[in-house]
C-alpha positions as CSV (number, residue, x, y, z in Angstrom):
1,X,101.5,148.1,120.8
2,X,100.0,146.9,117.6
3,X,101.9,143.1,118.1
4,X,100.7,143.0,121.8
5,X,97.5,143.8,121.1
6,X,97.4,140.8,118.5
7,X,98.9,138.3,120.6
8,X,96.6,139.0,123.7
9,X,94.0,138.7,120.7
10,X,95.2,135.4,120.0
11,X,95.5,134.2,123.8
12,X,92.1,134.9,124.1
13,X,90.5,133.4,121.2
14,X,92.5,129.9,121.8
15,X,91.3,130.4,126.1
16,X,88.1,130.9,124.5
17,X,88.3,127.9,121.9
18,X,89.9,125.7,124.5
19,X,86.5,126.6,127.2
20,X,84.2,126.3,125.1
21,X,83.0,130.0,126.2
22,X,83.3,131.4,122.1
23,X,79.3,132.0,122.0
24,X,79.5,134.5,125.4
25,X,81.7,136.6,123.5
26,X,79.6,137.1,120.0
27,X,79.3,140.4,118.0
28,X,77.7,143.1,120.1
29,X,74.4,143.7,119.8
30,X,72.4,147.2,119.3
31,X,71.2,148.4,122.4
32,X,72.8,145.8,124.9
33,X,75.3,146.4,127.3
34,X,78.1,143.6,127.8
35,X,80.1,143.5,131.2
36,X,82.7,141.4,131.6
37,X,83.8,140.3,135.4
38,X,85.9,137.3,136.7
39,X,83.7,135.8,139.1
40,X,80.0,135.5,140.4
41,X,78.1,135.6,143.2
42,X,76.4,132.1,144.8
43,X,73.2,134.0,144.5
44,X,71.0,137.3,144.5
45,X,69.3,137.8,147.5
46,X,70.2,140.7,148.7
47,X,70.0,139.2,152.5
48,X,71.3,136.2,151.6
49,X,74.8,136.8,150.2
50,X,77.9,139.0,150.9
51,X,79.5,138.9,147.8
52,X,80.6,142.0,146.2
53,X,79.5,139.7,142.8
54,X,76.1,140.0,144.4
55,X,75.8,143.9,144.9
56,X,76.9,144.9,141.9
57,X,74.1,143.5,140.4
58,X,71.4,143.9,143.0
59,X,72.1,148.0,143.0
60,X,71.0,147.3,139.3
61,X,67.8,145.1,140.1
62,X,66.6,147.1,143.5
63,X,66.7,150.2,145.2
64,X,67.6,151.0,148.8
65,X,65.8,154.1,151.1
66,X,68.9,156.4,150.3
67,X,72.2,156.5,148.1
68,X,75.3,157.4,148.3
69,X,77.3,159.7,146.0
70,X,80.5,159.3,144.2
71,X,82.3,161.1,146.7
72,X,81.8,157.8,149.2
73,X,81.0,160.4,152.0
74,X,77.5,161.7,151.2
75,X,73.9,160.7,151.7
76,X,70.9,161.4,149.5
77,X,67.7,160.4,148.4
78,X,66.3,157.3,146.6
79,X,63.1,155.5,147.4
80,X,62.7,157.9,150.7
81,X,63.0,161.7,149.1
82,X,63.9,162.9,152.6
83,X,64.1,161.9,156.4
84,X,63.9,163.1,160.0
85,X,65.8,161.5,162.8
86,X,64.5,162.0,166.7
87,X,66.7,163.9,169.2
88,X,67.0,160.6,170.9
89,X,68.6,158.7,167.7
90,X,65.9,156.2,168.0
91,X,63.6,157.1,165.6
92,X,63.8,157.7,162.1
93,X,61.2,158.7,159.9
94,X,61.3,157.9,155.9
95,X,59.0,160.1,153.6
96,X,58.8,157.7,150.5
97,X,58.9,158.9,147.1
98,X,54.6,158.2,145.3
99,X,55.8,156.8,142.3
100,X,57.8,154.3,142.8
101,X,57.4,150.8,140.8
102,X,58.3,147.5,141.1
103,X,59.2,145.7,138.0
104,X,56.1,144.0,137.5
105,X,53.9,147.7,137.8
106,X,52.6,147.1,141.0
107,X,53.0,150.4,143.1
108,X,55.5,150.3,146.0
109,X,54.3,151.5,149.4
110,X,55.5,151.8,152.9
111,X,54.1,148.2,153.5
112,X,56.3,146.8,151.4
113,X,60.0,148.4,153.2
114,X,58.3,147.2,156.4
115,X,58.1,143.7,154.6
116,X,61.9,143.9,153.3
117,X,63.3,145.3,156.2
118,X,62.0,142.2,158.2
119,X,62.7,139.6,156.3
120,X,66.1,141.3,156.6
121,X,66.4,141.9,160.2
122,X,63.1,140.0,161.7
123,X,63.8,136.9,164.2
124,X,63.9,134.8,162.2
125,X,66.0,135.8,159.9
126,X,69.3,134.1,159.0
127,X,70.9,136.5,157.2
128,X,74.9,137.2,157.8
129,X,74.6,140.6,157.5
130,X,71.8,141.4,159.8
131,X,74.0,143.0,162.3
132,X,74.6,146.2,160.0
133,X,70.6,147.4,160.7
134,X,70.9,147.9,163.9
135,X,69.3,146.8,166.8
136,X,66.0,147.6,165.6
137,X,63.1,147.8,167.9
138,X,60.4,148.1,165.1
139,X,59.3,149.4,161.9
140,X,56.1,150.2,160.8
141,X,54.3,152.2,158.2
142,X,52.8,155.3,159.1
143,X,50.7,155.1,155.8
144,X,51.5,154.9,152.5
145,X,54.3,156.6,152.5
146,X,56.1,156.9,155.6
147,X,57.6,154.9,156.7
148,X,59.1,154.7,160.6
149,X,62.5,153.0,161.7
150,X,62.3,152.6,165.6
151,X,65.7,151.6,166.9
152,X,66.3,149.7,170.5
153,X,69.6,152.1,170.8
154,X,71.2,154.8,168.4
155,X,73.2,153.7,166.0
156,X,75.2,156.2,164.4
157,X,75.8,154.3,161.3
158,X,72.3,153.7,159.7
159,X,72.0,156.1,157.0
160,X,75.4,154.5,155.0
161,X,73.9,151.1,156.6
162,X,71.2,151.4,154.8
163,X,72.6,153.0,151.4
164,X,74.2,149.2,151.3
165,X,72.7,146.6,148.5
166,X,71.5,144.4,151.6
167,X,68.9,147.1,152.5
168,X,67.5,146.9,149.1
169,X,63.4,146.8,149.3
170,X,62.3,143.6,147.6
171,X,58.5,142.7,146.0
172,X,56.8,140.3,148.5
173,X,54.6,138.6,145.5
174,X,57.9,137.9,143.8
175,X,59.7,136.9,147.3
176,X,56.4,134.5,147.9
177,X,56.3,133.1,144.2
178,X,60.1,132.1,144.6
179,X,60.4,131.0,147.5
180,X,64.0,129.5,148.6
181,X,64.8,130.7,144.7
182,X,64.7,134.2,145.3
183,X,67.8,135.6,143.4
184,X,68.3,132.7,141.9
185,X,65.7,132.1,139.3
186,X,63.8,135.4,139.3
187,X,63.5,138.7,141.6
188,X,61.3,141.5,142.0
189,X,62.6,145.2,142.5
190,X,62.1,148.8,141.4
191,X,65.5,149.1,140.0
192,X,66.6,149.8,136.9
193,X,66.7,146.8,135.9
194,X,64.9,144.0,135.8
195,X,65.9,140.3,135.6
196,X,65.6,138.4,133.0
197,X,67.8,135.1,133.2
198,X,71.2,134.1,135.3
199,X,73.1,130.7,134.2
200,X,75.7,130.5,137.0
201,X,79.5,131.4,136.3
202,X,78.3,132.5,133.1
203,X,76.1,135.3,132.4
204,X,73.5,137.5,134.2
205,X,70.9,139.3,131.6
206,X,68.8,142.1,132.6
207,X,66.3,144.1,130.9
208,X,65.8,147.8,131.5
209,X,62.9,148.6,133.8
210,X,60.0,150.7,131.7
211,X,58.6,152.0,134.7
212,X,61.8,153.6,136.3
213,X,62.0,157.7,136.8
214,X,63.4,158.2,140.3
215,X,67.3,157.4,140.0
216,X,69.7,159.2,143.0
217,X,70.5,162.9,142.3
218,X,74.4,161.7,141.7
219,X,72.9,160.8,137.7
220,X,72.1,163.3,135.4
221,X,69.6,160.6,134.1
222,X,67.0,159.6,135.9
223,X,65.9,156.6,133.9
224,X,67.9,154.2,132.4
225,X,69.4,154.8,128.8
226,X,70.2,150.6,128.2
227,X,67.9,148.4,127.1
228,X,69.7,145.6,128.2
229,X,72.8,144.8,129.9
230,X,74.6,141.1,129.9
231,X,77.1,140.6,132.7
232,X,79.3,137.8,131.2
233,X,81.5,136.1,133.4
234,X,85.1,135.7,132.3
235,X,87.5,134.1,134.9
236,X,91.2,134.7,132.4
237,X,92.4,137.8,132.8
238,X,94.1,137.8,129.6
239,X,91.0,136.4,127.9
240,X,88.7,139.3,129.5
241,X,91.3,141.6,128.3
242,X,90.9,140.7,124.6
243,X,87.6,140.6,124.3
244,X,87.6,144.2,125.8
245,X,90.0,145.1,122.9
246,X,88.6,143.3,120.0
247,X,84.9,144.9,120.5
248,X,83.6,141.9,121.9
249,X,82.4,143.6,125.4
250,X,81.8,147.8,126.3
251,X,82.6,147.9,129.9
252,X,84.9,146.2,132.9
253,X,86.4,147.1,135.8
254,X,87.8,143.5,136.5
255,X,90.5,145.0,134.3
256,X,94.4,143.4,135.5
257,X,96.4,146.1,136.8
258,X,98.8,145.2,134.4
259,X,96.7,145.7,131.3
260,X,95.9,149.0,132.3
261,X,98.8,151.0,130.7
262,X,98.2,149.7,127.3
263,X,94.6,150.4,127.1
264,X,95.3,154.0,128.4
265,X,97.2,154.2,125.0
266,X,94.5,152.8,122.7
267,X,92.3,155.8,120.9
268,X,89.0,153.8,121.4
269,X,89.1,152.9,125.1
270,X,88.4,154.7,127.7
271,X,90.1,154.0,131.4
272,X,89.3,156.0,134.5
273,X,89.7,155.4,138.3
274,X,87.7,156.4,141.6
275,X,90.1,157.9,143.6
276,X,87.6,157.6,146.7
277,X,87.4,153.7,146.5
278,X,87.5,152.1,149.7
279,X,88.7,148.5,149.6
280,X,91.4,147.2,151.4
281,X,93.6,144.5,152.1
282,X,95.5,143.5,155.0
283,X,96.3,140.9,156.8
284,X,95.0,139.6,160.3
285,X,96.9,137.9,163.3
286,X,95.4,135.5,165.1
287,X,96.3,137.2,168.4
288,X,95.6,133.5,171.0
289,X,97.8,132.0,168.5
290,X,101.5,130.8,169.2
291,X,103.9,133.3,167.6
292,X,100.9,135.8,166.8
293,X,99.9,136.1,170.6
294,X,103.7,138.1,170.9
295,X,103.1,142.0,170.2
296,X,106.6,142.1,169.7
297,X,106.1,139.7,166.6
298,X,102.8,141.7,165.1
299,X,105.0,144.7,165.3
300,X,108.2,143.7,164.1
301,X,106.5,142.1,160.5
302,X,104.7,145.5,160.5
303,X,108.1,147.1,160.4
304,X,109.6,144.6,158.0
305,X,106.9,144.4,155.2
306,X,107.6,146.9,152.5
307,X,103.8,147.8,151.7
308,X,105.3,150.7,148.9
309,X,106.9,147.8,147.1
310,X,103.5,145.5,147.6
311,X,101.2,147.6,146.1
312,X,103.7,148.4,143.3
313,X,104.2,144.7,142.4
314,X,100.5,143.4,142.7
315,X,99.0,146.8,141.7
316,X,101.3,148.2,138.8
317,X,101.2,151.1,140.9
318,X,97.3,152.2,140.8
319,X,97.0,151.0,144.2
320,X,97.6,153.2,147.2
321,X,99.5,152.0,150.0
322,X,98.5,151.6,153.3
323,X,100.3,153.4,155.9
324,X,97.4,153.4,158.5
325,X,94.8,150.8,159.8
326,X,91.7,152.5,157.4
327,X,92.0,154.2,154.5
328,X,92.7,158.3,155.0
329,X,89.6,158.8,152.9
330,X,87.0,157.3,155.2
331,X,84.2,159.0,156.9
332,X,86.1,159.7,161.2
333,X,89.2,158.4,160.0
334,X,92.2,158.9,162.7
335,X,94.9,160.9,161.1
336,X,97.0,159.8,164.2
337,X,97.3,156.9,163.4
338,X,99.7,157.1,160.2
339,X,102.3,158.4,162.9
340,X,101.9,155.4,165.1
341,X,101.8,152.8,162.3
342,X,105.2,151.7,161.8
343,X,106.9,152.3,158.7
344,X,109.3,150.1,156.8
345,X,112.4,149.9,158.6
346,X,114.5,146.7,158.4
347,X,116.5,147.1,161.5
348,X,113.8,148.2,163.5
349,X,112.1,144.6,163.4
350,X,115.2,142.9,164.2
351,X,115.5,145.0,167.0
352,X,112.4,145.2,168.4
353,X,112.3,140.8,167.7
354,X,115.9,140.6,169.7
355,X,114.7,143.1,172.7
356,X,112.0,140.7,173.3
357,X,114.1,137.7,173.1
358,X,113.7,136.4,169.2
359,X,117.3,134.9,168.9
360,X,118.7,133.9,165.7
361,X,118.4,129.6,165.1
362,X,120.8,127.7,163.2
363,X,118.7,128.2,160.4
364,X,118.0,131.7,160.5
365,X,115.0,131.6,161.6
366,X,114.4,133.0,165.2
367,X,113.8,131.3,168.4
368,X,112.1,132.0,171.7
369,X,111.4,129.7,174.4
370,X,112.0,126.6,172.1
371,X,109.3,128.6,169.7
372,X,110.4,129.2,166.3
373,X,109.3,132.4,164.6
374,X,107.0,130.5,162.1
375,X,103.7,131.0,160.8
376,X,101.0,130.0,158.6
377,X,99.4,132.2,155.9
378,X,95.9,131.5,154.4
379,X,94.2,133.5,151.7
380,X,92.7,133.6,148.8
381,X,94.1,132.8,145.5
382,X,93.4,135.2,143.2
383,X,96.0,137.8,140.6
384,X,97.5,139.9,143.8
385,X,97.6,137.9,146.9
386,X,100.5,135.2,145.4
387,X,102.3,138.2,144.5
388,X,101.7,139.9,147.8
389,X,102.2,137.1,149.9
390,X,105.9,136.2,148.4
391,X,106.9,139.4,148.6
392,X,105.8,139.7,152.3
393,X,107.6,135.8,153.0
394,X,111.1,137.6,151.3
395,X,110.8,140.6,153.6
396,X,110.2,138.5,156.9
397,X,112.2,136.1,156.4
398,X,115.1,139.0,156.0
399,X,114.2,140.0,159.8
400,X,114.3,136.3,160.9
401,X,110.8,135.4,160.4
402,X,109.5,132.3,158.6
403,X,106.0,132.7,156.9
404,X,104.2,129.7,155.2
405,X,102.1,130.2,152.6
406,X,98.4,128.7,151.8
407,X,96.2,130.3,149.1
408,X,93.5,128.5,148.1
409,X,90.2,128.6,145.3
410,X,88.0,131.1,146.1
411,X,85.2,128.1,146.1
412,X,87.5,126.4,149.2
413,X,89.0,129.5,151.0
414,X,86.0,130.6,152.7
415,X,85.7,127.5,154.4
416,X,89.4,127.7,155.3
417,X,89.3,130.7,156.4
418,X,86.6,130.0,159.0
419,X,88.9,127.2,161.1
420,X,91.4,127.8,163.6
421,X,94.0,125.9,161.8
422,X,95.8,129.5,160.3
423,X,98.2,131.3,162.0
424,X,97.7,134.9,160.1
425,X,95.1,135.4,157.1
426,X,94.9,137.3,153.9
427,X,91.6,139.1,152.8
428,X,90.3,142.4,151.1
429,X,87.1,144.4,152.1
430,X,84.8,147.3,151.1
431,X,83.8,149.9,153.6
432,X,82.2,153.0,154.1
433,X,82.6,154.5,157.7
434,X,85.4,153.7,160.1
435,X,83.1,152.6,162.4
436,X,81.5,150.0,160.3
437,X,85.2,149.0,159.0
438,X,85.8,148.5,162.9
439,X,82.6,147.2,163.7
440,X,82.8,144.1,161.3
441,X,85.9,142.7,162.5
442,X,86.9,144.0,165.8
443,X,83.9,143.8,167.6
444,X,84.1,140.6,170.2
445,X,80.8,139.7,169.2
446,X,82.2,139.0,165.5
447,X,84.5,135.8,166.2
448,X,85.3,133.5,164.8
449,X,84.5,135.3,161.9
450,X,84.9,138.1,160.4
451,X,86.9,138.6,163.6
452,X,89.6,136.1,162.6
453,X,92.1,137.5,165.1
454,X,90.1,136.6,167.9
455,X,90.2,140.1,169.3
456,X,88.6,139.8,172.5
457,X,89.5,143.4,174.4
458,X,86.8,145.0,176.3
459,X,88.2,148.8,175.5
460,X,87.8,147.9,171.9
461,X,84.2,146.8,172.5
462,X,83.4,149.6,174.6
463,X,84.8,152.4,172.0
464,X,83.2,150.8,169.2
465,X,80.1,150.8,170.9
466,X,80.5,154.8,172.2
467,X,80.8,155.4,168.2
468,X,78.1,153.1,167.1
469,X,75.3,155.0,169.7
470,X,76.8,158.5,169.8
471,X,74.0,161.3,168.3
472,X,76.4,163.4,167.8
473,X,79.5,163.6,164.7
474,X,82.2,165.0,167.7
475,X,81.7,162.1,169.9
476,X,81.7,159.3,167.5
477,X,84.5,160.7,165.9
478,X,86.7,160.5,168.8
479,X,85.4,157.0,170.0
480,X,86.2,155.7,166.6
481,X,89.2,157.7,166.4
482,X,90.4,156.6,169.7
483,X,89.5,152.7,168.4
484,X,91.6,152.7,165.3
485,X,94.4,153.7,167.7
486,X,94.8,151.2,170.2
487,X,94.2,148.7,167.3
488,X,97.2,150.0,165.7
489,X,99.2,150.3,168.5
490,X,98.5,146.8,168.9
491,X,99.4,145.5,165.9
492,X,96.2,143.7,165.0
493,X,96.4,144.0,161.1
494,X,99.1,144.8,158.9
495,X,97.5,147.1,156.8
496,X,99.0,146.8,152.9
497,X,97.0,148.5,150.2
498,X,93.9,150.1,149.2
499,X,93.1,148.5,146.0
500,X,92.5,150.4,142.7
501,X,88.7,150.7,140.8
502,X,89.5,151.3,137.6
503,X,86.6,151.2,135.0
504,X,87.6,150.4,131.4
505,X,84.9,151.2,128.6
506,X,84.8,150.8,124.7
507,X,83.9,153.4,122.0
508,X,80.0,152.6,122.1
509,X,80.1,153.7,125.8
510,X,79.5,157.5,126.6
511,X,78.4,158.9,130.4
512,X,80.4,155.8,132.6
513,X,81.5,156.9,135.4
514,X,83.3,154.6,138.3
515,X,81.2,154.7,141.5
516,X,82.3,151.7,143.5
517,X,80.1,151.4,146.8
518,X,80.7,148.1,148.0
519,X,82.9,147.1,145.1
520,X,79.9,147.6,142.7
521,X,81.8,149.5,139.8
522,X,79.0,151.3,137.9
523,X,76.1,151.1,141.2
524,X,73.2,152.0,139.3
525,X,74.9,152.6,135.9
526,X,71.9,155.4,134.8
527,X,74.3,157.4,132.6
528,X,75.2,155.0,131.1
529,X,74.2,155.4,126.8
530,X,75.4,153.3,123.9
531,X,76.3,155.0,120.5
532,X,75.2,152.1,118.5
């Protein structure tokens, strides 16, 4: 252990030499937090981005009307100390908390969620996440401290909606002052934290808010006990894992899979994991495609993909495997469906491929109609998905099926990925609720993206929508439930792991706890204390 440890030591400080990135990994400093991640976000507006780089720092730098717990499934107060909802689901009414602040001292009142909210989900607003508010009619403050939501239709999904960092109440002076720059040279919020200075793909700094009281009841703290935290941006894996070993950084939960054994067995780190973690990858057919547009083909690679071996090889086996559409720990998911998923079963796909007419070609590959069983593959490249993806091309192309493969830069996949020119795609995603999950890519009105299948089925929209406006848990339950069925009796996705959130911490570190809410790791980090 000892020799490993000094040669990762040694990989990392040559990485480090060789970047020029040896001053963002100086001796720790008294009272300052360092977090190490891999990437960053293209900004911090909470409306404007949907990076999982951006939450994890907004949760830090604003507050949102409610909060949810480590258990994934329950709501609770934050800025609103509690709530009524109308018999109608159209209305709901938000009792503020009197002593909230922003970070500049000004007091926060009801006027200024009413200016958040529509900057968020106003006309005119741009922002690609708008769709999770609702259809929202109007909201208006009752006075200073209520505030009410007035929705055009229920929407059963609000509350965990708007526990989400795009819901986070902003300071208009600040909004004003910044203008387009908002999140990117400054902010205003009452969180925790408050910023100080971001130099993109490098480091965020924020300084602990001295007004700040009112954390979520899932902290024993209400305040926060850091007086600084750096998030330091460290794109090697190998590199990131030797500055968590030599001191150099307290807390990650960028942490390789690989690299977790070995710090389990160090005395002076600290490695725990969120079992209730929800964030998945599959992959998606493109259902108008050639090839793709045969059920018989979407079924048979779900029968021929080994997802236990997957997760073991991209996840050291800290991921879960998938063996359903959502993960079994969602809010209404459909326990059905793990009997109607298909499970790994080699002859089954070449069976169910030659029943519909997938013959055998001279090359192996199969043929239909003058149509060879090939596709095309886009993702992202990143640690898991190259691993993921070969393993899936050896396992189709067992069964007769050829799978070309097309990862690119995280900077160039987005773009990709919203063509036409892929067959299948590759992507991971948080949730909280089945029927958001749902919502966000099987919904019709979602293409061309997120819904990348082009799924255009009218039960699918109409179950969605029966979840999404039920006032009661019984109906949407069954809508949703009924949803994830047909989706997986039609093979939309292939459904491959739940990924791990593992938080690794150094000996300074005491009261970290993994959260994980839209891949932020340590949400409002409030327990978090340094020894030294």
């Amino acid at each position: 252990m000892r020799n490993l440890r000094s040669a990762l030591a040694m990989t990392g400080a040559f990485a480090l030499a060789a970047t020029g990135a040896a001053p963002a990994l100086a001796q720790q400093q008294p009272g300052q937090l360092t977090v190490l991640r891999t990437i960053d976000a293209d900004n911090y507006d909470p409306i404007r981005s949907t990076a999982t780089a951006a939450a994890e720092i907004v949760y830090l730098l604003a507050d949102t009307l409610v909060s949810v717990d480590y258990d994934m499934q329950t709501i609770q107060p934050l800025l609103a100390e509690s709530w009524e909802v109308s018999d109608d689901g159209l209305t709901y009414t938000f009792n503020l908390r009197d002593d909230v602040k922003f970070c500049s001292g000004r007091d926060m009142t009801a006027e200024d969620v009413v200016y958040s909210f529509e900057r968020w989900l106003g006309p005119d607003s741009a922002s690609p996440t708008k769709f999770r508010g609702g259809n929202l009619a109007e909201i208006r403050a009752v006075d200073d401290h209520t505030v009410e939501y007035v929705l055009e239709e229920p929407y059963s999904d609000l509350m965990f909606q708007l526990a989400l960092s795009f819901a986070s109440v902003v300071d208009r002076e600040a909004v004003e002052e910044l203008g387009e720059n908002f999140g990117v040279q400054g902010f205003g919020g009452t969180g925790p934290y408050c910023w100080n200075s971001w130099t993109p793909r490098q480091e965020v700094v924020l300084d602990k808010n001295p007004h700040y009281t009112w954390g979520p009841p899932a902290y024993e703290n209400g305040t926060p006990q850091v007086e600084r935290m750096v998030w330091r941006v460290i794109p090697e894996s190998n590199t990131l894992m030797a500055a968590m070993q030599a001191g150099q950084a307290d807390l990650t939960y960028y942490m390789p899979p690989f690299a977790v054994p070995s710090l389990q067995a160090i005395p002076t780190m600290t490695v725990q994991q969120q079992e209730n973690y929800l964030y998945d990858n599959f992959v998606g057919f493109k259902v108008d495609k050639p090839v793709m547009n045969d059920p018989a083909v979407r079924r048979a690679i779900n029968q021929a993909v080994n997802r236990d071996a997957l997760a073991q090889a991209a996840f050291f086996g800290l991921g879960t495997p998938l063996h359903s559409l959502l993960n079994p720990k969602v809010i209404d998911f459909d326990a059905q469906t793990v009997e109607l998923t298909p499970a790994f079963d080699r002859d089954a796909a070449i069976a169910t491929l030659e029943e519909a007419g997938w013959e055998p070609g001279a090359d192996g590959i199969r043929v239909k109609d003058g149509q060879r069983a090939s596709f095309l593959l886009y993702g992202i490249r990143n640690q898991q998905n190259p691993v993921m993806a070969e393993g899936m091309q050896a396992d189709l192309r067992a069964v007769g099926i050829e799978m070309e493969i097309q990862l690119w830069d995280a900077t160039a996949a987005w773009g990709r990925l919203a063509t036409q020119e892929f067959d299948a795609f590759m992507l991971s995603y948080p949730y909280v609720t089945a029927t958001e999950a749902l919502s966000l890519y099987f919904r019709s009105t979602q293409m061309p993206t997120p819904n990348r299948m082009n799924w255009d089925n009218e039960e699918t929209d109409r179950l969605i929508d029966e979840a999404r406006q039920a006032t009661d848990d019984e109906t949407r339950k069954a809508a949703i439930g009924a949803a994830q069925r047909q989706l997986v009796e039609a093979d939309v996705w292939l459904p491959i792991v739940s990924q791990p959130m593992i938080l690794v911490t150094g000996q300074r570190v005491e009261g970290a706890r993994p959260h994980g809410v839209y891949g932020a790791g340590i949400y409002k980090g409030l327990d978090i204390s340094l020894t030294n």
